[in-house]
C-alpha positions in Angstrom: 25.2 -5.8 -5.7 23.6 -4.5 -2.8 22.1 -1.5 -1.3 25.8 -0.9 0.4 27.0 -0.4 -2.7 24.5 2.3 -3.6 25.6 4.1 -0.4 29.0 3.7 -1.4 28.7 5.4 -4.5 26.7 8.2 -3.2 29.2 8.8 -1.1 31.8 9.6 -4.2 29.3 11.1 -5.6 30.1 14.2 -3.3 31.1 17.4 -4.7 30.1 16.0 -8.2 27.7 18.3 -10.7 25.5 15.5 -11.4 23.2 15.7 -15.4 19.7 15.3 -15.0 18.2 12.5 -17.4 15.4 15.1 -17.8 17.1 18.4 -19.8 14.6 20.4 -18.3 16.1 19.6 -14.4 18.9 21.8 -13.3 22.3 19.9 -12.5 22.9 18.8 -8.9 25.1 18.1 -6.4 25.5 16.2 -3.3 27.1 17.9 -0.2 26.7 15.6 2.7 25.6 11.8 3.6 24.9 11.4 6.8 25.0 7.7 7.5 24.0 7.4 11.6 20.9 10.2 10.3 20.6 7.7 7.1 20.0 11.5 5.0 22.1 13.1 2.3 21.8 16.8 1.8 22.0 18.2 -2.2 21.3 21.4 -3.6 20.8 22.8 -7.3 24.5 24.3 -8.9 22.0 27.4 -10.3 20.8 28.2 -6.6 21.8 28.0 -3.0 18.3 26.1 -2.0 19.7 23.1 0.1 17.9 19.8 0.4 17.8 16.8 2.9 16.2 13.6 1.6 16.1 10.0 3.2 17.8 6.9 2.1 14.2 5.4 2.4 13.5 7.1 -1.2 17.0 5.6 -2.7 16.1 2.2 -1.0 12.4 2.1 -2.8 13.7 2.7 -5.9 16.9 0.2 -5.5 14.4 -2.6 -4.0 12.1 -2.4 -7.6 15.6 -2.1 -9.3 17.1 -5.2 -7.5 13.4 -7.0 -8.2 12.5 -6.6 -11.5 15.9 -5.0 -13.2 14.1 -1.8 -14.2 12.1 0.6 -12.6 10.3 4.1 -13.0 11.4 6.0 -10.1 7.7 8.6 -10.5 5.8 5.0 -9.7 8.3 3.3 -6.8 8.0 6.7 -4.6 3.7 7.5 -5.4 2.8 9.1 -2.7 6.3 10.0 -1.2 6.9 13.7 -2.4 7.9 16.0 -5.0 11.4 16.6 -6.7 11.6 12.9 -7.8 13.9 13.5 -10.2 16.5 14.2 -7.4 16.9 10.8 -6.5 15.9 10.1 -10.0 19.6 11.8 -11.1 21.7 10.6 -8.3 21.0 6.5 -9.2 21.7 7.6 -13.1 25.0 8.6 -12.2 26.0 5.0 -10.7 28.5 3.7 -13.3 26.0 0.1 -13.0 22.8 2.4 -13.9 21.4 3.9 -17.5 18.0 5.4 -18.5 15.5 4.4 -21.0 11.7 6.2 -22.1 9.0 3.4 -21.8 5.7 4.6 -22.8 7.1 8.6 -22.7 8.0 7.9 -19.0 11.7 8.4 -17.9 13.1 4.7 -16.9 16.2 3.2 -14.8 17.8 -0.2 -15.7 20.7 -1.9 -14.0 23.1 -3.1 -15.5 25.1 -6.4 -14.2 28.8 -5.0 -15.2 29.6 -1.7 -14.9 29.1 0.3 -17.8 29.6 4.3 -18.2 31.7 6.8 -15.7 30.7 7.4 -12.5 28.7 11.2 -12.2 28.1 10.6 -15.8 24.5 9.4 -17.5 24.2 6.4 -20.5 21.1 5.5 -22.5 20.1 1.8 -23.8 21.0 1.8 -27.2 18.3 1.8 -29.7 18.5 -2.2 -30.0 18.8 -2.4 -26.5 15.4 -0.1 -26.3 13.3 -2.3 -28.2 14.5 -5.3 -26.0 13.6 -3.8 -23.4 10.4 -2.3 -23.8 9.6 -6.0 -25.5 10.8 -7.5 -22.0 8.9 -5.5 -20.0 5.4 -6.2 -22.0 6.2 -9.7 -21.9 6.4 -9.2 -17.7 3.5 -7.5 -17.5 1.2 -10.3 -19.3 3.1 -12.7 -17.1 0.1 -14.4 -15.2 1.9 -15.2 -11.7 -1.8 -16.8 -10.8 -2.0 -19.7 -13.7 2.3 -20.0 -12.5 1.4 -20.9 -9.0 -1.3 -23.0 -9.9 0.7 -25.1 -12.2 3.3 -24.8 -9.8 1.2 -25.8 -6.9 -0.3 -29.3 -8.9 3.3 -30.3 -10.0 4.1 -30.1 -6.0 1.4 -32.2 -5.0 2.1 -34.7 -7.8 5.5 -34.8 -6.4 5.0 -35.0 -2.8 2.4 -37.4 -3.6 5.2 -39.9 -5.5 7.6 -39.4 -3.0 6.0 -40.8 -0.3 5.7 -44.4 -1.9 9.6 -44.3 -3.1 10.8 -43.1 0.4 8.6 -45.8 1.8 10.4 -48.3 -1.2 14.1 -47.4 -0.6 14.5 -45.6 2.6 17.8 -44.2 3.6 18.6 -44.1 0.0 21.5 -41.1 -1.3 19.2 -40.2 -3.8 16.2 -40.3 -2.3 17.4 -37.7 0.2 18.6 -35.3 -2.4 14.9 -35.4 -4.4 13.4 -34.9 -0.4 15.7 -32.0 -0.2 14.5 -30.2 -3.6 11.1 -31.4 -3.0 11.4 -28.7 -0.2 13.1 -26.1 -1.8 10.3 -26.0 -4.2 8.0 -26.3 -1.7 9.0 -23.4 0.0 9.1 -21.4 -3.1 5.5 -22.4 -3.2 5.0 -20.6 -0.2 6.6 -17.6 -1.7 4.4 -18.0 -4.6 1.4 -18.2 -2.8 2.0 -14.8 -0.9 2.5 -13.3 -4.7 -1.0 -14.1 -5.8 -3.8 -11.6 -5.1 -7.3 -13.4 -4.2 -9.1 -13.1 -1.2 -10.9 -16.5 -2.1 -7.9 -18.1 -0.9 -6.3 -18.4 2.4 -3.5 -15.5 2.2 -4.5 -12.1 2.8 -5.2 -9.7 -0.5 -3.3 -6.7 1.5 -0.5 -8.8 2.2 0.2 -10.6 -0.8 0.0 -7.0 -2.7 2.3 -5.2 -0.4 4.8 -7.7 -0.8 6.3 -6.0 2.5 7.7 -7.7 5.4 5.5 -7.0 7.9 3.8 -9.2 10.4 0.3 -11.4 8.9 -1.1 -10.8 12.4 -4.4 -10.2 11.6 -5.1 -13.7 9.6 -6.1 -16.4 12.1 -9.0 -18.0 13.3 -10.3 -14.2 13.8 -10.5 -13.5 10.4 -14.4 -13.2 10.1 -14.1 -11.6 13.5 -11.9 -8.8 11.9 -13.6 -7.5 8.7 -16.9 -9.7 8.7 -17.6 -13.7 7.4 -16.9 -14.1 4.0 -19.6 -16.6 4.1 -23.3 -16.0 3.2 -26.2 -16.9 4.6 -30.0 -16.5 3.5 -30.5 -13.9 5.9 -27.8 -11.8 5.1 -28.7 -12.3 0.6 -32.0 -11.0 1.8 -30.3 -8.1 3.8 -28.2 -7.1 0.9 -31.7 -7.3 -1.5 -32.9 -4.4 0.4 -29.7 -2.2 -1.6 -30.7 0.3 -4.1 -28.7 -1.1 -7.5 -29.3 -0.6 -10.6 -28.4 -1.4 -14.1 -27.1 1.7 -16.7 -26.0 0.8 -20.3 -24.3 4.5 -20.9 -22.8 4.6 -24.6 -18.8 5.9 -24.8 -19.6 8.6 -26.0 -21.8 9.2 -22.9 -19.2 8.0 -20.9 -16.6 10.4 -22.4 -18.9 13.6 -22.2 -19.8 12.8 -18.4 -15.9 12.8 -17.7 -15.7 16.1 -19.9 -18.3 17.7 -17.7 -16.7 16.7 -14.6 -20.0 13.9 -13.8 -17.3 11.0 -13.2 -14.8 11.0 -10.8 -12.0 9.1 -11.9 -9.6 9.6 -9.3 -12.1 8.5 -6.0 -10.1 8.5 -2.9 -9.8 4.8 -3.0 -8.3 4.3 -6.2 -4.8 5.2 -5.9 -3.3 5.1 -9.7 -5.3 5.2 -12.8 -3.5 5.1 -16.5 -0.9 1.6 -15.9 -2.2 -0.3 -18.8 0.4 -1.1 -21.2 -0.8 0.3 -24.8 -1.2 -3.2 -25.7 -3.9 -3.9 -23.5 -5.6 -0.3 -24.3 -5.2 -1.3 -28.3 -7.0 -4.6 -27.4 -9.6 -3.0 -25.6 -10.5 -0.9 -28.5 -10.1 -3.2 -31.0 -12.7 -5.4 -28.6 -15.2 -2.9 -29.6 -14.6 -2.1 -32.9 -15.3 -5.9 -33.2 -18.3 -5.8 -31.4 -17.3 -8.2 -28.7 -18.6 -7.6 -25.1 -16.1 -6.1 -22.3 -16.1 -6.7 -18.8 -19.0 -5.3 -16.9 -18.4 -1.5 -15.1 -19.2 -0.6 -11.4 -20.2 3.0 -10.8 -21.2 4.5 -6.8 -23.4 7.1 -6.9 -22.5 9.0 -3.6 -24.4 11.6 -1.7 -21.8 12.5 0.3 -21.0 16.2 0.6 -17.3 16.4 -0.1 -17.8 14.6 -4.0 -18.0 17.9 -4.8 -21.3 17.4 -7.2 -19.5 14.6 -8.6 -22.4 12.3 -9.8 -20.5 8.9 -10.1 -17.4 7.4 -8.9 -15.8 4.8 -10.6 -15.9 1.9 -8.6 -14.7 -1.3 -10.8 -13.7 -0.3 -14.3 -11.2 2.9 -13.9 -8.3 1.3 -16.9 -11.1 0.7 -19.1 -12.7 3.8 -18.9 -9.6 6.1 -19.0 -8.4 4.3 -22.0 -11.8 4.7 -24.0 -11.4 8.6 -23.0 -7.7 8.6 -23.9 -8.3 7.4 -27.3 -11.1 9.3 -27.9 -9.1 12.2 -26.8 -6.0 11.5 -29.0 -3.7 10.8 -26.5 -2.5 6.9 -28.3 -2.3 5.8 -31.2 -3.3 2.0 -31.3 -0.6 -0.6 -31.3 -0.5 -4.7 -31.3 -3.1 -5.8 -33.1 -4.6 -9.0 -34.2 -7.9 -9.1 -36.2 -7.6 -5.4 -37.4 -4.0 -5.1 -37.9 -4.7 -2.6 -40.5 -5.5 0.2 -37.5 -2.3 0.0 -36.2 -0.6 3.5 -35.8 -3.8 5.4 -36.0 -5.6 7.5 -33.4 -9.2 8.0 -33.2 -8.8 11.2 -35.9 -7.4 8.5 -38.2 -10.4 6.1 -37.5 -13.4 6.3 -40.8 -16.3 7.7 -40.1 -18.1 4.7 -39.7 -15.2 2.8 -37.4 -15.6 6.3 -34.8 -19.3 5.9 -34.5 -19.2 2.4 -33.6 -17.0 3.6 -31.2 -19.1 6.2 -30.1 -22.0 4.0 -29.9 -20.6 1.1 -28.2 -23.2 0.2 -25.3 -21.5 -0.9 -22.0 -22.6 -2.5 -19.2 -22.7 -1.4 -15.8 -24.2 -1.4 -12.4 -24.8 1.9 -10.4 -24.4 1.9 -6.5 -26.3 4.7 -4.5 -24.3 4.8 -1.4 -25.7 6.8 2.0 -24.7 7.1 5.3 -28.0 4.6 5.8 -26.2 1.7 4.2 -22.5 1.5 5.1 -22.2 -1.9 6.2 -24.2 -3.5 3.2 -22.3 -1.2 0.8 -18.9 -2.7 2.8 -20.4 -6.1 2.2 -21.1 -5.0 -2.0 -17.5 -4.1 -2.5 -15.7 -6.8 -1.4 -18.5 -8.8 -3.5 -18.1 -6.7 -6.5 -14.3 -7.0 -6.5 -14.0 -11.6 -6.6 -11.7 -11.5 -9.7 -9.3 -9.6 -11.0 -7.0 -7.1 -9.2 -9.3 -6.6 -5.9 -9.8 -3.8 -3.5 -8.1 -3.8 -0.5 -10.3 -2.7 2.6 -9.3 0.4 2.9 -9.5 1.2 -1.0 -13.2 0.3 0.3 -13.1 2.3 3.2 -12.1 5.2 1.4 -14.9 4.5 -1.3 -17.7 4.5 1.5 -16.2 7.8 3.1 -14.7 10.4 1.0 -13.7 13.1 2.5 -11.3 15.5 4.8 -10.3 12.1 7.0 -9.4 10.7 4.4 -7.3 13.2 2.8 -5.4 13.9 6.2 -4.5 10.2 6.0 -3.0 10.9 2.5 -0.8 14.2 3.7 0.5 11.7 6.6 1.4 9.2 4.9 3.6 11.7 2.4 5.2 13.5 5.2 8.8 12.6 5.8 8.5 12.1 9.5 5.9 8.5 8.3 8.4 7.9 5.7 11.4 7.3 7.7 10.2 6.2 11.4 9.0 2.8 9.0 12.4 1.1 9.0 10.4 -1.9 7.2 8.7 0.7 4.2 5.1 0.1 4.2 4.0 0.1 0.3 1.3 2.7 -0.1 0.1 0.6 -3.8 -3.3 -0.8 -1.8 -3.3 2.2 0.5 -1.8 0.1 3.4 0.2 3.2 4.1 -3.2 4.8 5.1 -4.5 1.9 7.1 -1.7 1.6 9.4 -1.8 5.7 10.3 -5.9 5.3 10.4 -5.4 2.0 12.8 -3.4 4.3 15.1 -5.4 7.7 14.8 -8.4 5.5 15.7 -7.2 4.9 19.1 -5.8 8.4 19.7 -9.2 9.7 19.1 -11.3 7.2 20.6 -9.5 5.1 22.8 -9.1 1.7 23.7 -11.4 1.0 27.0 -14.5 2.0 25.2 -14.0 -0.9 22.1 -17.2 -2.1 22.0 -17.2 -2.9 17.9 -18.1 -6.4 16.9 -15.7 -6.0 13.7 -12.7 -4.4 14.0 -13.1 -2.8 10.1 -16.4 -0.9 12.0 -13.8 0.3 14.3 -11.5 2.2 12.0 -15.0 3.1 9.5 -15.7 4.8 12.6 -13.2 7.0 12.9 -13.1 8.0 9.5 -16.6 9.3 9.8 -16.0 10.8 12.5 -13.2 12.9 11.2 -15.8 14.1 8.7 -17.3 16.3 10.2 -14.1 18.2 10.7 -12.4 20.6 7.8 -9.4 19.8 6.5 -6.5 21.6 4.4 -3.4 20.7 3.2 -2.2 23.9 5.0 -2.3 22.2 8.4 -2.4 25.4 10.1 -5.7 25.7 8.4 -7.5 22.7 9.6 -9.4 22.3 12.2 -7.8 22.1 15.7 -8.8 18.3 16.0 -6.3 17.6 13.0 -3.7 19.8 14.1 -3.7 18.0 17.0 -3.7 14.5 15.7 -0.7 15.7 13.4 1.6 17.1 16.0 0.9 13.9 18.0 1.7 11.1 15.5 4.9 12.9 14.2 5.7 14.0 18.1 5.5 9.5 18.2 6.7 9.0 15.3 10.1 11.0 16.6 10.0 9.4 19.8 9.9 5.7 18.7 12.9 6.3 16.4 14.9 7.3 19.4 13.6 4.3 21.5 13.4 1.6 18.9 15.9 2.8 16.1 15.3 0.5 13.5 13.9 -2.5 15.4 10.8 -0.4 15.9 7.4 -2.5 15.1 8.6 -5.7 14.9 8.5 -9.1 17.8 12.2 -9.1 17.2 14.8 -7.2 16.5 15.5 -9.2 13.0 11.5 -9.6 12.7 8.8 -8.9 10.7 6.4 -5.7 11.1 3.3 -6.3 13.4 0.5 -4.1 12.8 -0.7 -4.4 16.5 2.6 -3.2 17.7 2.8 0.1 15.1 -0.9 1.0 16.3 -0.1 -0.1 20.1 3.1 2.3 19.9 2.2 5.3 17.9 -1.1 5.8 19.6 0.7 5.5 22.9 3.4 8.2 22.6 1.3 10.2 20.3 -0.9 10.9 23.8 1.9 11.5 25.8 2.3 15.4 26.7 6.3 16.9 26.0 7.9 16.2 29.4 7.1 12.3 29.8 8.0 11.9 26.3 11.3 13.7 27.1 11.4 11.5 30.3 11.2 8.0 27.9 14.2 8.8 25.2 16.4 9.5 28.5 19.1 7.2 29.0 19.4 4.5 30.3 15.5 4.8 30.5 14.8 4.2 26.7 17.6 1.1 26.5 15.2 -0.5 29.5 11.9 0.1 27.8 13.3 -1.5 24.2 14.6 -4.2 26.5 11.7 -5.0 28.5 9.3 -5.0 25.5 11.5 -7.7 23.7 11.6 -9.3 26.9 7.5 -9.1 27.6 7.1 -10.5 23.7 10.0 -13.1 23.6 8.5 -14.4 26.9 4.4 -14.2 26.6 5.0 -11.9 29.6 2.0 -11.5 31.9 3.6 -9.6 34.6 1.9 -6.1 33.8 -1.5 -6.9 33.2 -4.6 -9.3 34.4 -7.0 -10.3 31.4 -10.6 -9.5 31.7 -11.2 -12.7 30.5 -10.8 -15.6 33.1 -10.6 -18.1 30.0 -7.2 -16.0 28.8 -5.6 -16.4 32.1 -6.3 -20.3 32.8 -4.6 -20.7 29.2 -1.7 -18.6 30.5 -1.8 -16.4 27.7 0.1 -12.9 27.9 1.4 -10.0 26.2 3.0 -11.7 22.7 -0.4 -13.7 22.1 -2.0 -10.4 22.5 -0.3 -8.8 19.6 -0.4 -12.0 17.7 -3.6 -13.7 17.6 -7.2 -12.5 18.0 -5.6 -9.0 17.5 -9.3 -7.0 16.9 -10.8 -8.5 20.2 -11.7 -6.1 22.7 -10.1 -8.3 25.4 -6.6 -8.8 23.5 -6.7 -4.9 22.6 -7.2 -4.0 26.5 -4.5 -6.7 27.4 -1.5 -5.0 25.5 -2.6 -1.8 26.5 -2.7 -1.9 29.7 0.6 -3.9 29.6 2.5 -2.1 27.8 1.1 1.2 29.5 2.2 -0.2 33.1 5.9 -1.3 31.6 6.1 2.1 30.5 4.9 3.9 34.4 7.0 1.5 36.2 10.3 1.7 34.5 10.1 5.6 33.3 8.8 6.2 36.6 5.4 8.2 34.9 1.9 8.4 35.6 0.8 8.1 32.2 -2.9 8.1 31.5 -4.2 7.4 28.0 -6.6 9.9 27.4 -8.1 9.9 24.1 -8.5 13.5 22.4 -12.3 12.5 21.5 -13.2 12.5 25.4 -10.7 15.6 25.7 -13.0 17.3 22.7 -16.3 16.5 24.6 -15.1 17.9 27.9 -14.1 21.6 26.0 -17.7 21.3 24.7 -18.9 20.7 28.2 
């Protein structure tokens, strides 16, 4: 089945009143699909309010279905809007699709065979429930990491065997057909490898977690150049001495009054979902401590910064663990799975004796406390991606937006939820690791500072920059409400966003039209048109001017064009290097950035006929101050 299908259905799903999963939801129904727009319009059967949403949101939710065979629609659209039951009811209705509760959460599963009506809704039997919810533990535990690894040995024990029998009986049938498998498996290695989440190894933690198909651009030789050597030396372990850390052994019961009080944030801007522990692994945890065995080590930030709102710490490492000690302490689970005290199962913390609730209480963790200030950004940067070696690690800019809470950070949050982000990324960008926020901070960096003055040795300084920067200035939901400098920015990036779609259609962002997304091109575009005033934007979306530029830039890539630019680098131009190696390798160089800038600037003038200047708003902000 394919997402065809889905559209397919939808389509018959017009004019049908269409059950909620939910009781509480009011029926709806679908009055349009628009398939050139890619929208279908609904509204509610008890009012006249009339909706438009994307095929983006039913493709999310179809992709985790296709992937895993079950999927809750609130997690596979985080971060993409309200009214998720909408889309929620529509996929319910498919005569392939029934619901299921998992943890009191609403769930879809698909089904192979067709198995209810369509516009009608069918729950897993009870039988079929516990299978389920059985299945789905069993997935989670699944350690892909210890897979690939004993994947990985029984490839290299193979590849290592078959060298000596192709060497013994060459040209024999069977030998080809093991040298064929042998590289089947080997490229499912590959896919393995990109599935495993470690920045100690050689595929980028952002990538790997996304699991989206965009372009792995920024991991070459530039690597260290890009976000800093991983490598230590003795200078630097005496640099990092100089950092104010120290050690706190707060009891639970501490830990659960500080959160009470409101001295512990648990939702810091960099941490994106707390609460997705099974209730096996919560029960385990307490059962852990009822035992008196040690737990993992916690990491706490003590920030000065003025928009924590008073809050004293920030959770840095340690967020599952200490929402499931305030969960249980709270009554919210009753404990479940259990081993060594199997005789707790079924109770809550009320149900606990006296004595079992104060060693609870009492329990001593471990944990280190941060104090981050404005003084120490880049040795704090350097703790982080220290502090997170094992286990599910931050990406940078989970980090980024650890160092600088605040109103830049929160725009970034309201852009990536607005629909115009959501659908001008024909290739969705999963916001899980916040790579959604990256890519719009990569291209509000060089609307408000440029790309001539890049004087940053890293590029992750680059886009820290910006954020504090953006700071200083207020920001509210209410957009209107912000301060101009936001306002601006958001009119801009949408005003892009708009344009691109036009130009590009769906073949926007990527080397090729069947290609993969490229981070320097979303950042080179967007920021581009973004600082283009009304009329020359106008001017570029006019045929047969927009069919040129989409042509020529396909054109300047597929060739390593260097017809519209001179490197400032002599070394560049006696390697005749042009404008597809400046989007694909050493992509956080100043000399690379200027390259496909000014070439794709001076395509643009010549074919649109323009005299487009890129003028960032920052030196537009200082001359209405001067």
């Amino acid at each position: 089945m394919l997402f065809e299908d889905i559209l397919n259905y939808l389509e018959k799903l017009i004019g049908m009143e269409l059950q909620s999963i939910n009781d509480s939801n009011d029926p709806i129904k679908i009055i349009n699909v628009d398939r050139e727009k890619k929208r279908y319009t609904l509204d509610k059967t008890s009012s006249t309010n009339k909706r438009s949403r994307a095929f983006g949101e039913l493709e999310k939710i179809w992709k985790n279905l296709e992937q895993r065979g079950y999927v809750s629609v609130e997690e596979a659209l985080a971060g993409a809007g309200s009214s998720r039951h909408q889309p929620e009811t529509i996929l319910a209705n498919m005569p392939c699709i029934e619901h299921f509760k998992y943890e009191k959460k609403k769930h879809l599963y698909l089904r192979t065979n067709k198995t209810h009506p369509l516009a009608t809704l069918k729950e897993l039997t009870q039988t079929e429930n516990r299978e389920i919810k059985k299945r789905i533990d069993q997935y989670r535990d699944f350690d892909i990491s210890k897979f690939h690894d004993e994947h990985n040995k029984l490839v290299t024990l193979l590849s290592e065997n078959f060298l000596n029998i192709s060497i013994k009986y060459p040209g024999e049938t069977d030998v080809e057909a093991i040298e064929i498998a042998l590289t089947e498996m080997k490229e499912l290695e590959e896919k393995l490898a990109i599935s495993i989440v470690n920045i100690d190894t050689s595929i980028d933690d952002e990538h790997s977690m996304s699991g989206r198909n965009y372009e792995e651009d920024d991991i070459d030789e530039d690597d260290k150049e890009f976000f800093g050597s991983p490598d230590i030396s003795d200078e630097s372990s005496e640099y990092l001495k100089a950092t104010r850390i120290s050690q706190v052994f707060p009891t639970v019961s501490l830990l659960f009054d500080r959160i009470n009080h409101g001295e512990i944030d648990l939702q810091p801007e960099f941490q994106r979902k707390d609460r997705i522990w099974p209730l096996k692994d919560k029960s385990r945890l307490i059962e852990s401590i009822l035992l008196g065995l040690p737990i993992p080590v916690f990491y706490f930030a003590e920030n000065s910064s003025p928009y924590l709102d008073d809050l004293e710490w920030i959770v840095i490492d340690g967020l599952q663990r200490t929402t499931t000690l305030y969960d249980f302490m709270s009554g919210e689970f009753a404990l479940k799975y259990l081993d060594r005290r199997a005789d707790l199962n079924d109770s809550k913390f009320r149900d606990l004796s006296r004595k079992e609730q104060r060693r609870i209480r009492e329990y001593q963790i471990q944990g280190h406390l941060i104090q981050v200030s404005n003084e120490s950004d880049e040795m704090v940067r350097e703790l982080f991606q220290r502090i997170n070696t094992s286990g599910k690690n931050l990406s940078y800019q989970e980090i980024r937006s650890a160092l600088y809470p605040g109103p830049a950070n929160r725009f970034l949050k309201y852009l990536a939820e607005t629909s115009e982000f959501i659908n001008s990324t024909p290739l969705s960008i999963n916001p899980e690791r916040m790579l959604d926020l990256e890519f719009i901070l990569r291209a509000t960096s060089y609307i408000y500072f440029g790309y001539n003055q890049f004087t940053y040795k890293k590029y992750d300084d680059f886009l820290c920059h910006t954020l504090k920067e953006l700071n200083a200035f207020e920001f509210d939901k209410n957009i209107n409400s912000s301060h101009e400098v936001y306002q601006e920015i958001d009119k801009s990036l949408k005003s892009a966003f708009d344009t691109i779609k036009l130009i590009f259609g769906s073949d926007a962002y990527r080397k090729e039209p069947t290609g993969r997304m490229n981070k320097s091109l979303f950042e080179l575009l967007v920021s581009t048109f973004a600082l283009m005033n009304e009329e020359q934007r106008k001017v570029v979306i006019t045929e047969p001017i927009s069919s040129k530029i989409k042509k020529k830039l396909f054109e300047m890539i597929s060739e390593d064009s260097s017809d519209y630019a001179r490197w400032s680098s002599e070394a560049f131009t006696l390697q005749k290097r042009g404008f597809d190696y400046s989007i694909s390798n050493s992509t956080g160089k100043y000399v690379t950035i200027k390259y496909r800038f000014d070439s794709f600037i001076n395509m643009l003038n010549e074919i649109a006929g323009l005299d487009f200047k890129f003028k960032p708003l920052r030196i537009k902000y200082n001359d209405k101050q001067s």
